[in-house]
ZAMARGU-4260 file (C-alpha; in steps of 0.2 Angstrom, whole numbers, plus 5000, padded with zeros to 4 digits):
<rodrens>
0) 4696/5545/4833 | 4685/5530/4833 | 4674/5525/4847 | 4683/5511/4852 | 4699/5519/4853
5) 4689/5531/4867 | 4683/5514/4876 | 4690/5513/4894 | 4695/5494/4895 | 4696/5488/4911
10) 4694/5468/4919 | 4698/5462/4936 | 4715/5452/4932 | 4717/5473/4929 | 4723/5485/4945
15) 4705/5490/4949 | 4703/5512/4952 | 4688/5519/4958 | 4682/5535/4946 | 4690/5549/4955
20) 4689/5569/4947 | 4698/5584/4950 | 4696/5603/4948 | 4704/5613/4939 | 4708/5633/4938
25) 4708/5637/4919 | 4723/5649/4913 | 4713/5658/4899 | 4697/5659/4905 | 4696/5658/4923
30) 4681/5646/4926 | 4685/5629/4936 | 4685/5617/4927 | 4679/5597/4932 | 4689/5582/4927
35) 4685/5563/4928 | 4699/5552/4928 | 4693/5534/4925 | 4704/5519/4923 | 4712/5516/4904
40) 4726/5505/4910 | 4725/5492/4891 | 4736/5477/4898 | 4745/5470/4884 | 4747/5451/4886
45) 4762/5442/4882 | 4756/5423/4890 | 4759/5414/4880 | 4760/5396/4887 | 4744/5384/4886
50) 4741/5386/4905 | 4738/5402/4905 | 4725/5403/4890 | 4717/5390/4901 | 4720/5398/4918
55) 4715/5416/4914 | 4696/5416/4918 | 4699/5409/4934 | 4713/5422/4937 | 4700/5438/4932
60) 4687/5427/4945 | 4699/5427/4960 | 4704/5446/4957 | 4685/5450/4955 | 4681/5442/4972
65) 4670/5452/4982 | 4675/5458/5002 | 4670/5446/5012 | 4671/5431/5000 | 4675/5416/5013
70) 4662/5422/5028 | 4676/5433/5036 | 4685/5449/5030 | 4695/5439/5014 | 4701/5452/5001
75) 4701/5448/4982 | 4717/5441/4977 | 4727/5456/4974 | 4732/5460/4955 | 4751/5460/4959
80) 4750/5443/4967 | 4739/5437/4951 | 4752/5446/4941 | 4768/5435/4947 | 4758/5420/4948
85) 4755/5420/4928 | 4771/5426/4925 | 4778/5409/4935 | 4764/5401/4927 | 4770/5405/4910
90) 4788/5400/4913 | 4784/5383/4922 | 4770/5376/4909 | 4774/5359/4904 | 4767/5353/4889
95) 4763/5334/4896 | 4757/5343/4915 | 4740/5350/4917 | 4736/5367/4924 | 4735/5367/4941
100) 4722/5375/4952 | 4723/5392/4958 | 4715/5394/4976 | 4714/5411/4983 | 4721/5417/5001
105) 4708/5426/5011 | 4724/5440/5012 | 4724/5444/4995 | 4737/5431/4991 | 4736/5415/4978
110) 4742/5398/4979 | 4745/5387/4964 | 4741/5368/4968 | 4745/5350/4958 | 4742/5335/4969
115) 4746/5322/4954 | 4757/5307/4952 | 4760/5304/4970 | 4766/5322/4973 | 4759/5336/4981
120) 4764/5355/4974 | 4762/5370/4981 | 4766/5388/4975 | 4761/5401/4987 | 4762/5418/4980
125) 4763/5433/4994 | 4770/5445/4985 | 4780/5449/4970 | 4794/5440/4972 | 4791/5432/4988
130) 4785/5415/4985 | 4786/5401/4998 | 4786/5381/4987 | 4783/5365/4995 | 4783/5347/4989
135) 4775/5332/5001 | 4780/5315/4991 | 4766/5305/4996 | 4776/5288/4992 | 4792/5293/5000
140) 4786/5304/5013 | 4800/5317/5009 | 4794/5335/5008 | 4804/5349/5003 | 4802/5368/5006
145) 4810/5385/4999 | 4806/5403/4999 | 4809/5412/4984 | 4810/5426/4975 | 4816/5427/4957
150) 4825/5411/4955 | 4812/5394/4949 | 4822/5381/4943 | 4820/5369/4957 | 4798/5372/4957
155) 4803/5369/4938 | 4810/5352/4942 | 4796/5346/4952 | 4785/5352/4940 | 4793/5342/4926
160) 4793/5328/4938 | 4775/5328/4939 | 4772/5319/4921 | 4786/5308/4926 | 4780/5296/4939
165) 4778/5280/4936 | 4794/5279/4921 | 4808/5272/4926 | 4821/5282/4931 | 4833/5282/4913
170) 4815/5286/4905 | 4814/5299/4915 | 4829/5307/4915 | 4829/5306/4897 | 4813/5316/4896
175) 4820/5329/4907 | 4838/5330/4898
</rodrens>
């Protein structure tokens, strides 16, 4: 076997083990025998939107956070929360909006943020599947809020809407249609 196929591949957008061994009574010869078990997860990555070729540095940054980070007890961004949030990430991408910015909870949560175009965006991932979207339109003045869980066609919408402002509105329904 070749040495890289022995490497132990590891990075912080990864689920982060410390080295931990174990011992072990050998059936043959009796002796105890040690055992390290180190981290080997190989994460296959199936991004595959513009966004997230972009965003992924800043993901393995915010998971790589030490304890501590904003001058309190804030936690890393935990690797499920940075998980779901590429995993929206990938679906949402819009090829005419730009990434957004990704701003850690000192909980171990993630918020993705666009204020473009008038709009303010805000994805705030707390779990797998427990997500809490809000829109402020700073023209109007009309904000909108959901929790949700697996369902992201209206974030989708305002994130479409985002490259929209300022058409008018048979422009903009054409580019959406």
């Amino acid at each position: 076997m070749s040495p890289k196929a022995n490497a132990i591949f590891t990075s912080a957008f990864q689920n982060h083990m410390d080295l931990f061994s174990t011992l072990n009574l050998s059936q043959s010869s009796g002796q105890i025998i040690r055992r390290d078990f180190r981290p080997h997860r190989i994460v296959v990555e199936t991004y595959q939107s513009e966004w997230m070729s972009v965003l992924r540095p800043r993901f393995d940054e915010l998971t790589a956070l030490p304890r501590g980070w904003d001058g309190y007890q804030g936690v890393p961004v935990s690797w499920s929360c940075a998980e779901f949030a590429a995993n929206i990430l990938d679906r949402l991408n819009e090829e005419y909006v730009p990434p957004p910015s990704l701003v850690p909870g000192s909980d171990g949560t993630v918020q993705i943020e666009w204020h473009r175009n008038g709009y303010d965006v805000e994805i705030h991932v707390l779990a797998p599947n427990k997500v809490n979207a809000y829109r402020y339109d700073r023209n109007s003045g009309h904000e909108e809020e959901f929790n949700l869980t697996n369902d992201f066609s209206s974030v989708q919408n305002w994130v479409k809407q985002l490259s929209n402002r300022g058409r008018t509105d048979a422009v903009a329904v054409a580019a959406e249609g």
